[in-house]
N, C-alpha and C positions, 0 to 999 in steps of 0.2 A: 113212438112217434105216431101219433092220430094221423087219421085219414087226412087232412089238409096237407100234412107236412109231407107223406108221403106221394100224396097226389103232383104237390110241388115239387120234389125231385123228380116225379117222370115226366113233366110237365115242362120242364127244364131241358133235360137229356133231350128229349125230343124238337124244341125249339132250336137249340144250340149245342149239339151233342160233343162240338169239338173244344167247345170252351173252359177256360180249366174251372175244377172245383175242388180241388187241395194242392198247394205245390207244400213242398218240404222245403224250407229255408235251408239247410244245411247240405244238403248235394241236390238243391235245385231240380228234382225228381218231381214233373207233375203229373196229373189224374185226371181226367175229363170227368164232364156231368156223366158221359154216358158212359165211362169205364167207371164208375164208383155204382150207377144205377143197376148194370148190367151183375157186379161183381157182388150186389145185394142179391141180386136175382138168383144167382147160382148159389150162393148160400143160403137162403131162404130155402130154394128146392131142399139142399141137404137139411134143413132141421126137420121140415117134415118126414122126411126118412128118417132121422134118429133120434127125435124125439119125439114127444104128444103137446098136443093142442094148448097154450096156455103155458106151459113150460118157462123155467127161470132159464136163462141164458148168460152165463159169465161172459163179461168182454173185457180183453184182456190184452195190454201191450201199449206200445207210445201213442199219444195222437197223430191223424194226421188220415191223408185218405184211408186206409186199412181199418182206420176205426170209424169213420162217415160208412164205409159200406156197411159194417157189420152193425152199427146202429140201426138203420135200416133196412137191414136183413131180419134183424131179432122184429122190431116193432112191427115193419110190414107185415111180416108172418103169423102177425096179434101174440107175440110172445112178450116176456116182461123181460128187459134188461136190468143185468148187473153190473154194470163199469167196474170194476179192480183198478188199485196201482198197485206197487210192489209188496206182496206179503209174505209173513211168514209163514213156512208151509204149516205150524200150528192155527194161525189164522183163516188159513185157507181151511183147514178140513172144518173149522166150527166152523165157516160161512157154508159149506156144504150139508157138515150136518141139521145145520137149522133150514136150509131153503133150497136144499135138496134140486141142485140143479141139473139140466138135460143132458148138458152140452157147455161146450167154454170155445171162444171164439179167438185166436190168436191173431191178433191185429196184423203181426207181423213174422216171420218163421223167424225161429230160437227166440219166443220172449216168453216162452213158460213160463212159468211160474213152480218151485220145486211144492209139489203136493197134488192132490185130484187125479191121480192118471188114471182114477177110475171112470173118469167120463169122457164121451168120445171130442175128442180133438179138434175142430175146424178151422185150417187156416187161409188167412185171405191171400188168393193167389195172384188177383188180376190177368188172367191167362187167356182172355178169349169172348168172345161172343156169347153171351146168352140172355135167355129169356128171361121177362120180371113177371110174369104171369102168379109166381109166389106172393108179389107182395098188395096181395087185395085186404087185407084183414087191420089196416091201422086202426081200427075202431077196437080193436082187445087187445090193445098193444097196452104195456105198462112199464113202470120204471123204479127199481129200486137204489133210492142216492145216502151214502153215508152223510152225516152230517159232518162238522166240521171238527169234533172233540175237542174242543179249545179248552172246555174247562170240565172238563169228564170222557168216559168212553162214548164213544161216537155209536148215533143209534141209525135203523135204516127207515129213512121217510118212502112209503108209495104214493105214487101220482100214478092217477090212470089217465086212459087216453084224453078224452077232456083235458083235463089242465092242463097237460103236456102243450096240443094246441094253444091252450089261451094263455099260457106264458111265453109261447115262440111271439105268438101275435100283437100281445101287448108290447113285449120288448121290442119288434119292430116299429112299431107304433109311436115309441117311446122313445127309442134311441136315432132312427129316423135312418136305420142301414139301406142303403140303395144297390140295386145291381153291377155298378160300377164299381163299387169301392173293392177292396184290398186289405180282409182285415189280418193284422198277422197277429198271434198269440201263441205265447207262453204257458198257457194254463194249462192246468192239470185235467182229464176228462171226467176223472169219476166223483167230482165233485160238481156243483151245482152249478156253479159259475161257467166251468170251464163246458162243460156240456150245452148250458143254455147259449153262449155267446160264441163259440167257436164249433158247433154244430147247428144247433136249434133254429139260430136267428139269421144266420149265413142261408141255411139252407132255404128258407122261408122269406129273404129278401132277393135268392140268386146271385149273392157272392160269392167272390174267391175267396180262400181261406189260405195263407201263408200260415204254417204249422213250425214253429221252432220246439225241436226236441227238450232242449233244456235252453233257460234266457240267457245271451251270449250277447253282452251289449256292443260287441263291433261286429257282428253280424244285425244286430238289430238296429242301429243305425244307421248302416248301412239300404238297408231296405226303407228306412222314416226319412232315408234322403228323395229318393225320386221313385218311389213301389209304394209301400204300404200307405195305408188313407186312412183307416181306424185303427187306434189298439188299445185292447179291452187289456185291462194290467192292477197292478198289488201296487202299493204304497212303497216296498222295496226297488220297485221296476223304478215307477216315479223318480225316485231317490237318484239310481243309479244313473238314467237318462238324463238328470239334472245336472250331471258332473260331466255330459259327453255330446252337448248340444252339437249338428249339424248344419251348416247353413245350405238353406232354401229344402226345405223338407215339403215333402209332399201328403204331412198326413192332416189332418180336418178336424179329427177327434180322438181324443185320449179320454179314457174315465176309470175310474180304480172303487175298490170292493175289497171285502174283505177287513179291513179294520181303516180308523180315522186318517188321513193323511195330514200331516202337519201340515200348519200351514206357512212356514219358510219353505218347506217340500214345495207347496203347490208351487209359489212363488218363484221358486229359482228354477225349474222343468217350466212353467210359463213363458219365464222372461228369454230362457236358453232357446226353446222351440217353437213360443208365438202361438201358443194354440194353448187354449184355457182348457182346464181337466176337470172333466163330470165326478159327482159323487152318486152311488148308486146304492143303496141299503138293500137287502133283500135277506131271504130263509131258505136253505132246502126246501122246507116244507111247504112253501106258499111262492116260492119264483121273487122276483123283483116288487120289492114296495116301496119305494120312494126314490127320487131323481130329480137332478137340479146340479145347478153349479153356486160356486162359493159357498157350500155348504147347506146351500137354503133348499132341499130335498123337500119336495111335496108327493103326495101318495100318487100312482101311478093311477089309469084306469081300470075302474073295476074293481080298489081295494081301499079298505078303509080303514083309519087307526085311530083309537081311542088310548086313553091312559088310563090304568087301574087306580083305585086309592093311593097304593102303595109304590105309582111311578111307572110299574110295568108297563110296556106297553106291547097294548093290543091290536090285532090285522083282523079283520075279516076280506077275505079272497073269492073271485069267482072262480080259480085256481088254486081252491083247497086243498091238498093232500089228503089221503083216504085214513094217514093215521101210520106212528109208528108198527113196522112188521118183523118181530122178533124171529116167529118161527115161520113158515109156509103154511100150517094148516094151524094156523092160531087166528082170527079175527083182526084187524089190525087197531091199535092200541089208539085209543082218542084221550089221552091223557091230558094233554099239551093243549086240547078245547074244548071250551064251556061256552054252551049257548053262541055256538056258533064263530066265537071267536077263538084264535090262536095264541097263547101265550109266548109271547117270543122269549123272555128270558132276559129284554133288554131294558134298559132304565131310558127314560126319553122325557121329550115334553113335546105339546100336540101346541103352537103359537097358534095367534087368531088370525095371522096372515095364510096358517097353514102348514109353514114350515113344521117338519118333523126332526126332532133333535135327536141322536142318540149320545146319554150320556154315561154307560156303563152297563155294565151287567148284574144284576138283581143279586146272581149267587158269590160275587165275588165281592159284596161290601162286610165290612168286618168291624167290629166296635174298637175303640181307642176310647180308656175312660169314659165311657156312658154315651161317645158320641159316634155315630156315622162317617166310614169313612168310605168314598168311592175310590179305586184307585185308580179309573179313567180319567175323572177329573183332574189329581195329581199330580197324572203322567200330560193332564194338556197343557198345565200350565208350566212343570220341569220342563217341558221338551222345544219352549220358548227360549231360553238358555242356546244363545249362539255356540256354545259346542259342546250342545249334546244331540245328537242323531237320531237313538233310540233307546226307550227305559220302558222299564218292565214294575209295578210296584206292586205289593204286596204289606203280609203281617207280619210282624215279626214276633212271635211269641216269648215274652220274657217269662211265664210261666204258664198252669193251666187256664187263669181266668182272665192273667194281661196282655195285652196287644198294643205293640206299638209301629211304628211304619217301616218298613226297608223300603229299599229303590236299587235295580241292577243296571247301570246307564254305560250307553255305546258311546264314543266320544269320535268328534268328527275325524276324521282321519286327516284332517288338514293342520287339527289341534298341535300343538309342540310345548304347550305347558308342561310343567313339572307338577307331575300327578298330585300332590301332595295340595300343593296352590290351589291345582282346580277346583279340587275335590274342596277344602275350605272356600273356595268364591261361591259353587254352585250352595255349599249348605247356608253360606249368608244368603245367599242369592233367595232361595227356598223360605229363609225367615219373613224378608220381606213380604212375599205376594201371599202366604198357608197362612191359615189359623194356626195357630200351634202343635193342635192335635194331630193335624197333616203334614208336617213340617219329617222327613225322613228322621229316623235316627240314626240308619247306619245307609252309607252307598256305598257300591261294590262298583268298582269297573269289570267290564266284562267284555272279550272281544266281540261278540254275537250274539241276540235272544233266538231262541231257541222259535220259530214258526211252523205252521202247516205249509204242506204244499201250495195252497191257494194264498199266501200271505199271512195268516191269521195267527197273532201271538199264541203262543200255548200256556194257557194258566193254570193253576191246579184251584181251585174252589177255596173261598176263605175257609170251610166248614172243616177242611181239611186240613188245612196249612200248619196247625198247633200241633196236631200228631206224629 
């Protein structure tokens, strides 16, 4: 967290010290500006006692105040964070051994993690009074974020202090959070999303942040009745809120990330709540790049997108990332950009209104008889189909060299057909609107697609899919 961000937390504490800055949606436990500011202060003092200058810093445990302080401990201190969710303790020592960390910050007591006891411990206590005189150094503050591994293992992007700032900034800028609002969220922190919108931008607008442990839609409604004002959310959220509409809610803005929201989704969470849902594109590695509603996403400030020959599309960022960082004393990898620009990995079109379209992903299209097939496209047009909820498509290899289509679909839970019916209506249904070579050949019911923490379907790479 760069010197702005951190200037703004003391800057806050000291204006308003008693005003909350995280409550816990699930036992209503809240945190003041000045008990989250002070509780950086005291751990910042201890990393310079147990580590050195620069040092990687795991942060580790649920969201929520405990991880706002220790955010802020690491950065102010000019140390690099490392956000964790739950790992394996074989995961855990190869993130140690490649980045060879100081210290690991325990958001909360007993959320270890089994592995690492070889580094010294920090846990956030909130116990008291102290000084922030530690956290003068946001300007060498840095940040290591997994990506999303939706369609491979998951790599770690560095943003240094710069961008860190100019992605809080723009996202304020952009999404238009004010000191009043209430934003509450579900998201995960050690992913990009959840870090930028439920720390980043909270912190840097002076809001309150409602922190729900895990999403629990009669608690979350509960609060979209007369509490919460924004919430930053997944396509699954969307979904579920659609089926649990509240009357006279008090929230302003809903917007979703992470993958396409349908749009019978948008639609029925619209018409339930009265409040129209943002679409928001963005990368690890470059923060937020395009914003808009009804799908018609234009590039944010400060970031620009072109399309390759080949469809990809490309970002240039004044919020670059420094470049994938394997090991700690490796250089960090600039693979992902050429002359300046980022290859996202996404399939899009750049319209002359502006709008940005994303229409797949680059490594996931697969040949069918000589021709191209996207499976996002597939799944936008299948998932029109009043009951289907959600599908997953892919290849289906009939041997080494042929490929033909599958499809895994969630069937609305409201459904009462006789499986057999459906499954024959949806494959007429697929005739009509596919070219042929699109057109499934086999569907699988299935109770669930398999996601990331932050939303995001989990695919395996066409390149892979025959093996």
């Amino acid at each position: 967290m760069a010197r702005a961000l951190i200037a703004r937390a003391m800057s806050l504490a000291e204006q308003a010290p008693d005003r909350p800055a995280v409550r816990c949606a699930d036992d209503g436990l809240v945190r003041t500006r000045s008990e989250v500011i002070r509780e950086a202060g005291r751990l910042a003092s201890i990393l310079d006692q147990v580590t050195t200058s620069g040092s990687t810093i795991l942060v580790e445990g649920p969201a929520g105040a405990g991880f706002h302080a220790a955010i802020l401990a690491v950065w102010g201190s000019g140390r690099r964070a490392l956000p964790i969710g739950a790992l394996t303790s074989e995961d855990l020592e190869g993130l140690i051994r490649a980045h060879r960390p100081g210290a690991r910050i325990l958001t909360e007591p007993g959320t270890k993690t089994s592995g690492g006891e070889q580094l010294p411990a920090l846990v956030v206590e909130f116990d008291g009074i102290h000084e922030t005189d530690a956290l003068d150094r946001g300007e060498h503050a840095s940040l290591l974020l997994q990506s999303s591994g939706t369609v491979g293992h998951p790599r770690l992007s560095l943003r240094a202090a710069k961008a860190l700032d100019l992605v809080a900034s723009t996202l304020l800028q952009t999404i238009g959070m004010k000191e009043e609002d209430r934003v509450l969220s579900a998201l995960p922190m050690h992913h990009a999303y959840g870090i930028e919108h439920a720390v980043m931008m909270p912190i840097l607008a002076g809001a309150e942040v409602i922190q729900m442990r895990g999403l629990s839609i009669d608690i979350a409604s509960g609060l979209l009745r007369d509490d919460a004002t924004i919430l930053p959310s997944v396509p699954p959220t969307i979904e579920a809120l659609g089926h649990a509409p509240i009357p006279g809610s008090s929230l302003r803005l809903t917007y979703t990330a992470g993958s396409p929201l349908p749009e019978k989704t948008r639609l029925r969470f619209e018409s339930a709540w009265g409040v129209k849902v943002g679409d928001l594109y963005g990368a690890s590695e470059v923060g937020t790049i395009s914003w808009g509603f009804d799908a018609c996403n234009r590039p944010v400030e400060g970031v620009e997108v072109a399309v390759a020959d080949d469809g990809e599309l490309l970002v240039r960022s004044n919020a670059m990332f420094e470049g994938y960082l394997d090991e700690t004393d490796c250089d960090p990898s600039r693979d992902r950009i050429t002359d300046g620009w980022f290859l996202t990995g996404d399939l899009g079109r750049l319209e002359d209104d502006g709008v940005v379209r994303v229409v797949g992903r680059a490594r996931l299209q697969f040949d069918v008889g000589g021709l191209k097939v996207n499976p996002t496209e597939v799944e936008d047009v299948l998932r029109e189909h009043p009951a289907i909820s959600d599908i997953l498509v892919g290849p289906l290899p009939l041997s080494e060299t042929v490929n033909r289509v599958q499809a895994r679909i969630v069937v609305e839970e409201s459904s009462t057909r006789d499986r057999q019916a459906l499954l024959a209506e949806i494959r007429a249904w697929a005739r009509e609107r596919l070219p042929a070579h699109q057109v499934p050949r086999q569907f699988h019911l299935v109770p669930a697609l398999p996601r990331t923490a932050s939303g995001k379907l989990i695919r395996r790479p066409a390149a892979h899919a025959s093996r």
